[in-house]
C-alpha positions as CSV (number, residue, x, y, z in Angstrom):
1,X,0.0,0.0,0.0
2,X,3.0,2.6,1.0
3,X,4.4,1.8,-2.2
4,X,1.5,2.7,-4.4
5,X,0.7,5.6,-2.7
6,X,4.5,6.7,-3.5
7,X,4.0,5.7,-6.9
8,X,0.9,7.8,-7.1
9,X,2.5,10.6,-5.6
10,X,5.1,10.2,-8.1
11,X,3.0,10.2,-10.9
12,X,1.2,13.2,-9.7
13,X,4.6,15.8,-9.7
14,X,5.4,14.4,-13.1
15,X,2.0,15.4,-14.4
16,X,2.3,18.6,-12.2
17,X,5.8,19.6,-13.6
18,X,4.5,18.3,-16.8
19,X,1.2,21.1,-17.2
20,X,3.5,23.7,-16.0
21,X,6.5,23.1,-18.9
22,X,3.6,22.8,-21.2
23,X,1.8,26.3,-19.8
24,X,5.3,28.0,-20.1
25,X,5.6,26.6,-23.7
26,X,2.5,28.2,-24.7
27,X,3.1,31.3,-23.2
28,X,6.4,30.8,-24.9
29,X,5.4,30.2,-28.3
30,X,2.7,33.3,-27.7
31,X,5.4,35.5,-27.3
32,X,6.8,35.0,-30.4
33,X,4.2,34.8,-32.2
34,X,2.8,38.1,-31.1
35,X,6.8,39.4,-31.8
36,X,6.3,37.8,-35.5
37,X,3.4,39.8,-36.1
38,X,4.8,42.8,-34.9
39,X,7.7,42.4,-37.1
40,X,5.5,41.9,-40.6
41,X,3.7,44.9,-39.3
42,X,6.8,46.8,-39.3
43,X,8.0,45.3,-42.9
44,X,4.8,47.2,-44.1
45,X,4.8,50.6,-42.3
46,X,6.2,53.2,-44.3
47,X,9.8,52.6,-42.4
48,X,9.9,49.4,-43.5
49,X,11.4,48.0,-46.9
50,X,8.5,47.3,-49.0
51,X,8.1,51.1,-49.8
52,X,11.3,51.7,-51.5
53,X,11.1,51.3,-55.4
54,X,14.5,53.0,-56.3
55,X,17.9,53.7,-55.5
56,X,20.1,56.3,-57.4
57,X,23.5,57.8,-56.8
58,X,23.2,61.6,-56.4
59,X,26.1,63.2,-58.6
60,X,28.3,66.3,-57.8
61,X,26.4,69.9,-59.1
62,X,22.7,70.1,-59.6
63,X,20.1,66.6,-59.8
64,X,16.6,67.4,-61.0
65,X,13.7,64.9,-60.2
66,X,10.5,64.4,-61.2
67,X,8.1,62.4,-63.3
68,X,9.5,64.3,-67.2
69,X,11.9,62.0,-68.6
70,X,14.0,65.1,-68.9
71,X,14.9,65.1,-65.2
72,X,18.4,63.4,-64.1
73,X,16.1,61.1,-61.4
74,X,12.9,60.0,-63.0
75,X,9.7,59.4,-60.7
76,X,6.6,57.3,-61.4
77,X,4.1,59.3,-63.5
78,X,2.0,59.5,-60.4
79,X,4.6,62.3,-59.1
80,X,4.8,65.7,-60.6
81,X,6.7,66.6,-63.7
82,X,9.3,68.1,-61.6
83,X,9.7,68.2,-57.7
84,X,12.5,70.2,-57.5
85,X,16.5,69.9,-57.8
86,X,19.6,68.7,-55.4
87,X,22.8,70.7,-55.0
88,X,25.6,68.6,-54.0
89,X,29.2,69.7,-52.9
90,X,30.6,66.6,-51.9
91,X,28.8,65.4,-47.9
92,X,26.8,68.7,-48.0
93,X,23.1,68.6,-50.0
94,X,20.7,71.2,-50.4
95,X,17.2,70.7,-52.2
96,X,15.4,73.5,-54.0
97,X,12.0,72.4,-54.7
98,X,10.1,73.7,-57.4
99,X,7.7,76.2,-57.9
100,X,4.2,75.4,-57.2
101,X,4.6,72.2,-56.4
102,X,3.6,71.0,-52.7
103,X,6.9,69.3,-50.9
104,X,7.1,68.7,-47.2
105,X,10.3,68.5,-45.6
106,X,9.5,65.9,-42.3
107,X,6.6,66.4,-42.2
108,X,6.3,70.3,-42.8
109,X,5.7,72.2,-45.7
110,X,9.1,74.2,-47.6
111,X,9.2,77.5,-48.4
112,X,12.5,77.7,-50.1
113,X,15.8,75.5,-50.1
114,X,17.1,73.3,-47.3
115,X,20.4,72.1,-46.1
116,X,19.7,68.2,-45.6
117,X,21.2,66.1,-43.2
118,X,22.0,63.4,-44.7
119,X,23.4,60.5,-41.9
120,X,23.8,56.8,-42.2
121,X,21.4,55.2,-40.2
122,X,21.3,55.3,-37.1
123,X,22.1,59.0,-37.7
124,X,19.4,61.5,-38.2
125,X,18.6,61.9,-42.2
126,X,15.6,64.5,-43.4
127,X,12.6,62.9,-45.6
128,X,11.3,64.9,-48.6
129,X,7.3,64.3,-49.4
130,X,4.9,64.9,-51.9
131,X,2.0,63.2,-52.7
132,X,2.1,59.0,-52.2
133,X,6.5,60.2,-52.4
134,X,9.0,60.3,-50.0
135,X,12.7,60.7,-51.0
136,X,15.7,60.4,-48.0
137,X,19.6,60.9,-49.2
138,X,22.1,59.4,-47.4
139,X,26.2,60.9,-47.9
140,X,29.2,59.1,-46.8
141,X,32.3,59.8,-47.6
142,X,31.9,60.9,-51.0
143,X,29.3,58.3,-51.6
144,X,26.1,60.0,-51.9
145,X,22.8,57.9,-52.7
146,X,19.1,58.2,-52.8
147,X,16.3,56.5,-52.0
148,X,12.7,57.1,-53.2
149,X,9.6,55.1,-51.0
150,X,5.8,55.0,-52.4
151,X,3.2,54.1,-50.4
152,X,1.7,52.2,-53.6
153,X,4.9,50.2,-54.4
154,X,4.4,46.7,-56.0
155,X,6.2,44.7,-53.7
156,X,4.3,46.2,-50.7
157,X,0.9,44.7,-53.0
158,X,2.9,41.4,-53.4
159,X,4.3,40.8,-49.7
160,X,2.5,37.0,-48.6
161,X,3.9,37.9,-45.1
162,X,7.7,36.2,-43.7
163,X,8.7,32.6,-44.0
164,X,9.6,31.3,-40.4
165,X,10.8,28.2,-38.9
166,X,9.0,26.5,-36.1
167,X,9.2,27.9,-32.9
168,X,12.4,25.8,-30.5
169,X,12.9,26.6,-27.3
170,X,15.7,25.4,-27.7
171,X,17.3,28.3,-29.7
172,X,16.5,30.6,-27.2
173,X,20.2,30.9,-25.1
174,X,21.9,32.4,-22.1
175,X,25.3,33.6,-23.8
176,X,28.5,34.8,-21.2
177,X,29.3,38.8,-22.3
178,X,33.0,39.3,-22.5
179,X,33.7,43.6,-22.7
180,X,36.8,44.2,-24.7
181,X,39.0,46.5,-22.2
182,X,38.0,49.6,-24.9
183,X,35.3,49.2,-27.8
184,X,37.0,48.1,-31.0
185,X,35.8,50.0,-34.5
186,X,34.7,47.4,-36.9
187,X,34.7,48.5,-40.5
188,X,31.1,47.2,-42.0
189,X,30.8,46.7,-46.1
190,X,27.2,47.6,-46.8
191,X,25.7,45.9,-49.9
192,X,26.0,49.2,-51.9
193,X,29.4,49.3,-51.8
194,X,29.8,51.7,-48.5
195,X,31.8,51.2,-45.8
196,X,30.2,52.1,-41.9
197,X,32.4,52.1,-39.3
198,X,30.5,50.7,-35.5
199,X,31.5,50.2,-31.9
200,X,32.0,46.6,-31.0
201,X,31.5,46.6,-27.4
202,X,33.0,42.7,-26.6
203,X,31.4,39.5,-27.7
204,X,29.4,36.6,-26.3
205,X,30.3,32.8,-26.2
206,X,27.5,30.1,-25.6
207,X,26.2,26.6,-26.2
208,X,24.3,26.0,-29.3
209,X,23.5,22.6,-30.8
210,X,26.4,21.3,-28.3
211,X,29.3,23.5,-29.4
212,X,30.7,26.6,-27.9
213,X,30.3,29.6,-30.4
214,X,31.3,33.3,-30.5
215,X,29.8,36.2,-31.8
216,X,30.8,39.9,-31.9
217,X,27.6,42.5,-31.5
218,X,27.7,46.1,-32.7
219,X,26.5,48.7,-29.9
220,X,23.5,50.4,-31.2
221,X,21.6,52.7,-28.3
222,X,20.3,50.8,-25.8
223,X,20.6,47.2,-27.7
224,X,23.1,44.7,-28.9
225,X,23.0,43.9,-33.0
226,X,24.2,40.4,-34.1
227,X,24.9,40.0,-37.6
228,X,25.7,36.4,-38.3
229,X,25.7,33.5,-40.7
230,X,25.4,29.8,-39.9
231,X,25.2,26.8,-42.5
232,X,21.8,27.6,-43.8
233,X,22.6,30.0,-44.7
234,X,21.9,30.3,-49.1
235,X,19.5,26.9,-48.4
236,X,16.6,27.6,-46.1
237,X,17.8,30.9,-44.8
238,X,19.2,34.1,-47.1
239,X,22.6,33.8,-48.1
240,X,23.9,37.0,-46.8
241,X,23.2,36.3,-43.3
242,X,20.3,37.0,-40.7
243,X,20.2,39.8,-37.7
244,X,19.1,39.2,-34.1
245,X,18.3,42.1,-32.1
246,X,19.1,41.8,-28.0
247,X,19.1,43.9,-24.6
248,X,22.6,45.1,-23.3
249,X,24.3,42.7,-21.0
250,X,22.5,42.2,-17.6
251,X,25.4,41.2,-14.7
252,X,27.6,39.4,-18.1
253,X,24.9,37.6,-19.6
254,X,23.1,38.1,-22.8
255,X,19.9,36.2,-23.6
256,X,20.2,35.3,-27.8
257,X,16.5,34.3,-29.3
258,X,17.8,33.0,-32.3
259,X,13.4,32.1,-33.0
260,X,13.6,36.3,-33.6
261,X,16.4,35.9,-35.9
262,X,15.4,38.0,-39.0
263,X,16.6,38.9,-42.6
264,X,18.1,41.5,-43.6
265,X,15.8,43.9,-45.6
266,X,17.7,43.1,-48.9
267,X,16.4,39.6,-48.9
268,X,12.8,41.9,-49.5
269,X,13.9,44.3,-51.9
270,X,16.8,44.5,-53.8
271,X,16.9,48.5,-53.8
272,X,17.8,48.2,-49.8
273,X,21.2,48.3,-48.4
274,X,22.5,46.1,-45.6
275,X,25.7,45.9,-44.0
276,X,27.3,42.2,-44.5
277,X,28.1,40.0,-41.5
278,X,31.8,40.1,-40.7
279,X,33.6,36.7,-41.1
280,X,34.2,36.1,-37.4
281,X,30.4,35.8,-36.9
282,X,29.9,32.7,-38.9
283,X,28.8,29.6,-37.1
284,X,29.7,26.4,-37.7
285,X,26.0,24.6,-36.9
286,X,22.6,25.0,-38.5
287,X,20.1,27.6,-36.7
288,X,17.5,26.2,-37.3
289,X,15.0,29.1,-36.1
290,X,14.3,32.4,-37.2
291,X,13.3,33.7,-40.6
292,X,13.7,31.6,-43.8
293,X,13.4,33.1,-47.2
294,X,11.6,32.4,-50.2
295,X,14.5,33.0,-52.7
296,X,12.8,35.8,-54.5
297,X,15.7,38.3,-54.5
């Protein structure tokens, strides 16, 4: 009798313990499936890369832009005939717009030429508007580019929503933070051929498919960014590499999600420009969570 009663007892913590892994599971798996939809919210704001339909390199002197196939930048013939021009002298732009025509500059309307600021992001850069239009110009060291967004782009028509693998817990990992004794620059390549230099602040090492790996994370505000590649990646997962986002070390530890890993936005639209994982952050194991892709670009 005193040993089926232990055997009952038994029985009962296993199914206990059980219900409560399978409660944290769910709310588990809720979490990340609310962060999912947040994230394909975000690919379709107006911040996100399904509204850019064109990239163009501003030259030195005077660029003219509009819808007239006699402007240097040419718009959809949606836009006006001609928005106005850009005065470069090599970092420094200033856009006149035209006359008559209706252009706000962040959100306010212009009443004569302005000095842009023109930063890589993170840094601050001004957004031109008119109509379903908005037209942001980035200069870097002599490379000067622009991008134009419309709120009626086809790929933002087309967009059947990301491609994810399952949620696994078992992707979500504790990772040791090691701070270097001073933040070492790391030179980025972008995918349009610019170079960004970032604060690495240290790096992390931790267990992942039972290996120890490292990776380096670029400071950005309040948040770590991992840019990484692993051997999916160019097979399930975009060849360039995926991004995971994180909070900044709590008492030298960094929890990695790798289920929140996500593409870059290049693996959307091919006008978007992404920095490149550095080599040291490839890892030797398949992660096996996050965003796939489709292969469309």
């Amino acid at each position: 009798m005193r040993r089926r009663k232990l055997l009952w007892a038994a029985a009962i913590a296993i199914a206990i313990a059980g219900g409560r892994g399978l409660i944290g599971d769910s709310r588990y798996q809720a979490e990340i499936a609310e962060w999912r939809k947040n994230y394909d919210r975000d690919l379709r704001s107006e911040k996100g890369p399904l509204w850019l339909i064109a990239r163009h390199t501003v030259a030195e002197g005077r660029t003219e832009i509009g819808s007239d196939t006699s402007n240097s930048i040419k718009l959809p013939d949606r836009a006006p005939k001609r928005i106005g021009a850009f005065e470069r002298r090599s970092d420094k732009v200033t856009f006149v717009p035209a006359a008559g025509i209706a252009v706000n500059l962040n959100g306010k309307p212009m009443t004569g030429p302005a000095v842009l600021r023109t930063g890589v992001a993170p840094d601050p850069r001004d957004r031109i508007q008119f109509g379903d239009f908005e037209v942001i110009v980035t200069a870097l060291d002599g490379n000067c580019q622009l991008a134009v967004r419309d709120r009626q782009s086809p790929l933002l028509k087309t967009f059947r929503g990301a491609l994810w693998f399952p949620v696994n817990a078992g992707y979500r990992v504790e990772a040791a933070f090691t701070p270097y004794p001073q933040p070492k620059e790391l030179k980025i390549p972008d995918t349009s051929g610019r170079i960004r230099t970032r604060q690495v602040p240290g790096y992390v090492t931790f267990q992942l498919n039972g290996d120890t790996m490292r990776l380096e994370p670029i400071a950005t505000g309040n948040e770590l960014f991992f840019m990484f590649k692993d051997r999916t990646s160019g097979r399930e997962t975009y060849g360039a590499g995926r991004y995971l986002d994180t909070e900044m070390p709590k008492n030298g530890k960094v929890v990695l999600d790798f289920n929140k890993a996500y593409n870059p936005y290049c693996a959307l639209n091919p006008n978007s420009s992404c920095p490149i994982p550095p080599k040291q952050n490839t890892l030797l194991t398949r992660v096996e969570a996050g965003e796939k892709h489709r292969g469309e670009h």
